[in-house]
C-alpha positions in Angstrom: -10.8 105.9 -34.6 -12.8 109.3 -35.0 -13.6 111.3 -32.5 -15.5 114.8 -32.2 -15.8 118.0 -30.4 -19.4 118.6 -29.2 -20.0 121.5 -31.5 -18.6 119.3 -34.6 -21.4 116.4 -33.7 -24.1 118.7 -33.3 -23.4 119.9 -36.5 -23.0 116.3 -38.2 -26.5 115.5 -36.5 -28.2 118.8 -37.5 -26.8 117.9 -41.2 -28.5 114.7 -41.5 -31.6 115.5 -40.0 -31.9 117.4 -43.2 -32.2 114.4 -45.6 -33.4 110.9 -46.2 -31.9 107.5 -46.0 -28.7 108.6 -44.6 -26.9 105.8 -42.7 -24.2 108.0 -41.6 -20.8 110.2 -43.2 -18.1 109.2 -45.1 -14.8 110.2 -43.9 -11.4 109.6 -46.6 -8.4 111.3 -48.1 -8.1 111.8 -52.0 -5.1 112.7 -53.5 -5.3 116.7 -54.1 -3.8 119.7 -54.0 -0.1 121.0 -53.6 0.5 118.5 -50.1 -0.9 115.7 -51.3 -4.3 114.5 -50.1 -7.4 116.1 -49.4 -9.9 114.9 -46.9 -13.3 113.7 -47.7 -16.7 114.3 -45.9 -19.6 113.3 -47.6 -23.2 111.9 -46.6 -23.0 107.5 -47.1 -26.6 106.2 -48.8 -25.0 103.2 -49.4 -22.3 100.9 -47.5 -19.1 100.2 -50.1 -17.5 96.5 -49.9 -14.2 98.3 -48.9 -15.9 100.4 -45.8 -15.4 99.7 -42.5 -17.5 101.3 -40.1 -17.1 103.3 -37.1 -19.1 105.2 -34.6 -18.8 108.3 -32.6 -21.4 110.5 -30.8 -24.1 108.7 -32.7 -22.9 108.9 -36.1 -21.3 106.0 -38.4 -18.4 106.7 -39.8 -17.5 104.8 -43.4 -13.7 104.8 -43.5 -12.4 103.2 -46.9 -9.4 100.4 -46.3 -6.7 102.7 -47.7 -7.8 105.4 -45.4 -8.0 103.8 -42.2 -4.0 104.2 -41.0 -3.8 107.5 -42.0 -7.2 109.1 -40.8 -5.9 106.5 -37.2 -6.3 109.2 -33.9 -8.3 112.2 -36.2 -10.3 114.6 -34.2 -13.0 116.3 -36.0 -14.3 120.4 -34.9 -16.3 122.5 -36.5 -15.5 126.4 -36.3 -16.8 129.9 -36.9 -14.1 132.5 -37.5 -15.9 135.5 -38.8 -17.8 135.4 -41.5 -16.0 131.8 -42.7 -17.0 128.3 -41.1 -16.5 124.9 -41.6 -15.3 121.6 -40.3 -11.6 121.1 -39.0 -9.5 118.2 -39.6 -6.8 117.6 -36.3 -5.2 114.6 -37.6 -2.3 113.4 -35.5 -0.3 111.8 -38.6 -0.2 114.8 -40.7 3.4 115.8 -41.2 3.0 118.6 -43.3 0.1 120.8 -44.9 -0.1 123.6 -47.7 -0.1 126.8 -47.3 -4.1 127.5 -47.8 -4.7 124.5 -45.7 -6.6 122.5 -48.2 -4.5 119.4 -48.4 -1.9 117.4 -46.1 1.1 115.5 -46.4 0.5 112.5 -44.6 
């Protein structure tokens, strides 16, 4: 369902480290922006009724029922490009995205 580059875990894993009582990272689109959706990645204290839960390189994923199709085959990386860095969504169903790259068309 989710998979990761090694630099994109080690980042995930260095993240929660830092706090308490996380049981793992929320993954989800919202709708947003001038494409359509944004994507969500958040820490998960608490499991929702309408999760469902995946793993990958150690880390649970919580993956809401309407977002499960459309987040299908994603690959999460995390880059440094200068002075900017952040994670990168490679999401096989995506058929369009907006110019700034902050939502998709899915």
């Amino acid at each position: 369902m989710v998979s990761l580059t090694p630099t994109a875990a080690a980042k995930i894993h260095q993240h929660i480290k830092l706090r308490e009582n996380v049981l793992g990272i929320r993954l989800g689109l919202k709708p947003s922006g001038c494409s359509g959706y944004s994507y969500v990645l958040e820490f998960v204290d608490q499991m929702k009724e309408e999760d469902t839960v995946f793993e990958s390189a150690g880390i649970s994923f919580y993956i809401d029922s309407k977002s499960i199709v459309p987040l299908t085959g994603i690959e999460l990386d995390y880059k440094r490009q200068g002075l900017n860095e952040g994670f990168e969504f490679n999401n096989p169903n995506v058929k369009a995205s907006c110019g700034c790259g902050e939502s998709v068309t899915i």
